[in-house]
N, C-alpha and C positions, 0 to 999 in steps of 0.2 A: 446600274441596279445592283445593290447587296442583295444577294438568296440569302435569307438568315437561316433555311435547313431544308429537311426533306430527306428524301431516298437518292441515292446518284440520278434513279432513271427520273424521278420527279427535277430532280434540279437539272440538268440535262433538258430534257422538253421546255424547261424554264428559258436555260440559256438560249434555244433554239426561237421562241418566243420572242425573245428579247431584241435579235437581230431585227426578227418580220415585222416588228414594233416598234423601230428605229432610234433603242438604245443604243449609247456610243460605247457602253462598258460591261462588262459582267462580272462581278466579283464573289467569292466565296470564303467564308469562314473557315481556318484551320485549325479545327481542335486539337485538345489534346487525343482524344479517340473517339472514332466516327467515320462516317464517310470521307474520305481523304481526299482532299483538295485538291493535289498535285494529279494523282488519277483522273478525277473529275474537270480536271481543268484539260488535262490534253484531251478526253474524250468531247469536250467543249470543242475545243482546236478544230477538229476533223468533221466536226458539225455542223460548223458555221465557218464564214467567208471571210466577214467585216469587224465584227467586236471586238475589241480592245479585251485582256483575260488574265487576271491575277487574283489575288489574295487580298483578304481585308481583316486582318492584316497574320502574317508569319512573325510569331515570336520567337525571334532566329536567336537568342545566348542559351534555347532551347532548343533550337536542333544542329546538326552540324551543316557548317556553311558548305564545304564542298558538295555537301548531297543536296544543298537547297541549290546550287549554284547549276546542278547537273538537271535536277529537279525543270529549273527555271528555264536553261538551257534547251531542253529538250520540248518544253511546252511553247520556246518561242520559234523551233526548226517547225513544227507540225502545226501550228499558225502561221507560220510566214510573217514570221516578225509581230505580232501584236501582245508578247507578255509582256506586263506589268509585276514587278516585286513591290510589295507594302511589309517592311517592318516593324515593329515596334519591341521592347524592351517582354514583354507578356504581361499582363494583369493577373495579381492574386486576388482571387476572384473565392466564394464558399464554395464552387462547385468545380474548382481544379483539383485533378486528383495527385496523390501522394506519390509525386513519382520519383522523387530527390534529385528535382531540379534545384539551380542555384534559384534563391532568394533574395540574397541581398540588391537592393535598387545601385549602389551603385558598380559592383562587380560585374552582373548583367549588363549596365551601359559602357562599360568597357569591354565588353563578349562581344556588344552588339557592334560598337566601332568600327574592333579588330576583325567582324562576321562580314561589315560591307567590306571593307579594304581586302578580303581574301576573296572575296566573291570576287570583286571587280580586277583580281589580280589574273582568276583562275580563266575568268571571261575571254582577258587579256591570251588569253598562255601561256601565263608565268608558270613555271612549273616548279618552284622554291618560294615559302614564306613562312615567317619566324614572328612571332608576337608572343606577348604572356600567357597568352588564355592557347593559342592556335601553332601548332605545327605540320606545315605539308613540306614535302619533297616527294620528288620523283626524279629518277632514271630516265626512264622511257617517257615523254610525253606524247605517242604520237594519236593515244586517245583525244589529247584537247581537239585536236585541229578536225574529229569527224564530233567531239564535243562543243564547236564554237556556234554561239546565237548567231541567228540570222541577221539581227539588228546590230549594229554599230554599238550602238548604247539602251543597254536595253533600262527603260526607267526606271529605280529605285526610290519610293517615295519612304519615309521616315516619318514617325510621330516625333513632333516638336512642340516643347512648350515655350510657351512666350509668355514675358520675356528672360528665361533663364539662357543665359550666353551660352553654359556647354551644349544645350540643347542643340539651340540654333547655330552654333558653330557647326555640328556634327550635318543638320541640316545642307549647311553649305556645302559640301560634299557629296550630297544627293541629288534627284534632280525633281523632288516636290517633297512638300509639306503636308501630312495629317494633324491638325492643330490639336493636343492636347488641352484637355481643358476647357472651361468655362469662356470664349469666344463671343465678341462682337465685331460687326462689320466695321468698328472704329477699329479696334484691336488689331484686327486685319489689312488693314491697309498699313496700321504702323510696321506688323510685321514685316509685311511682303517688301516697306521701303526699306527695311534695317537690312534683309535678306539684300536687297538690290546695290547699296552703299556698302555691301560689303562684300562684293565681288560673286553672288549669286546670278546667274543666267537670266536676261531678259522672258525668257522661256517658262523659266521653274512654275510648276506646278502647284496650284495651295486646292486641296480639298474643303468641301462644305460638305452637309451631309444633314438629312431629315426630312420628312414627310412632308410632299406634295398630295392633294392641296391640304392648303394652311399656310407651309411655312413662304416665307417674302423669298423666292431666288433671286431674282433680279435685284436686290438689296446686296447679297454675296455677291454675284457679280459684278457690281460695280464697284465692290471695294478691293477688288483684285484676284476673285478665286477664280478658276479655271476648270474645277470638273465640281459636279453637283452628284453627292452621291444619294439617292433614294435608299434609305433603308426603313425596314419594318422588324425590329427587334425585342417585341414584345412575346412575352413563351404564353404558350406553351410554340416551338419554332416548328416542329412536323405535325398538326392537328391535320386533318381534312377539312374544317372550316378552314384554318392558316393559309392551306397551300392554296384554298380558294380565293384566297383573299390576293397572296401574291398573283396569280395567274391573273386574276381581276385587273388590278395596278398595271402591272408588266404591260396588259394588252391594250390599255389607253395608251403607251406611249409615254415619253418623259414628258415633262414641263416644259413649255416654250415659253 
């Protein structure tokens, strides 16, 4: 389940909800300002047992990797291993505010590259790395090691568009797919085989994502997705009829 908003305590009872209702996932919008994800996500952590707890999605050549990397870290020690990272490049969108972030589509996707490979470096305990966009070093590292995730590999999913190759090259280096774009269950299956013939993980992950009931699941998953995300994205996102609505949804339960 995507929370598309609310109060922390309103999305919180949400994500608690969510468990006793036997969702597998709970995810959360990271604005640019607002209730803040990373917060909201570890107080998630410590509330619940079983959910799966990330971002839908972090527009990481807009923040800095080592604090999303800390971020991510810390919310998967206080779960016990169940965070999820979702990035994407960010949308300029009319209602993103003026903060003199980079712009350019493709300088961002070179942000966004060099943001996984330092993440998964910092994960590692690397404690030296050099790219265009990104500079770390340290001395002392002996923070990483009370800073290492719980998980082996904690998931990093990525927005890919298909069929553009840097996309899905960059994909391959992840370990799931948010499909960019205009998508069919045909679409879909060619990707996840292009992902497979080229050395992606029997494993890898492809997202779906829209409103039960109506939409066909069982149509995505047969053409190869693996997590079906529920979202309700229509604004106004905090009304009290809204939250009524999600709390509604949440408590029937996903789609089977």
């Amino acid at each position: 389940m995507i929370l598309p908003g609310g109060t922390a305590a309103e999305q919180l009872e949400q994500a608690v909800l969510a468990e006793q209702a036997g969702w597998d996932g709970v995810f959360v919008w990271e604005a640019a300002y607002g209730v803040d994800a990373w917060g909201l996500l570890s107080a998630m952590a410590v509330a619940t047992s079983r959910v799966r707890l990330g971002t839908m999605l972090t527009p990481l050549p807009w923040r800095r990797p080592w604090k999303v990397a800390s971020q991510v870290a810390t919310l998967d020690q206080l779960s016990g291993g169940r965070a999820i990272l979702t990035v994407g490049v960010g949308a300029l969108t009319t209602d993103l505010p003026l903060t003199g972030e980079e712009t350019d589509l493709r300088v961002r996707a070179s942000m966004m590259d060099e943001g996984i490979d330092l993440i998964r470096a910092l994960w590692a305990g690397e404690s030296h790395y050099s790219g265009q966009h990104y500079q770390y070093a340290v001395e002392r590292n002996d923070l990483a090691i009370t800073g290492r995730p719980v998980q082996e590999r904690i998931p990093i999913w990525v927005v890919g568009v298909w069929p553009r190759p840097k996309s899905m090259r960059r994909v391959l280096k992840c370990d799931g797919v948010v499909p960019g774009g205009e998508m069919t269950p045909a679409s879909v299956r060619e990707m996840r085989a292009w992902l497979l013939s080229h050395g992606a993980a029997a494993t890898v992950d492809v997202i779906a994502e829209g409103e039960t009931p109506g939409a066909d699941v069982a149509a995505w998953e047969e053409a190869g997705c693996t997590w079906w995300m529920e979202t309700r994205w229509e604004m106004p996102h905090h009304s009290a009829e809204r939250m009524a609505q999600i709390r509604e949804r949440i408590a029937a339960g996903p789609p089977r």
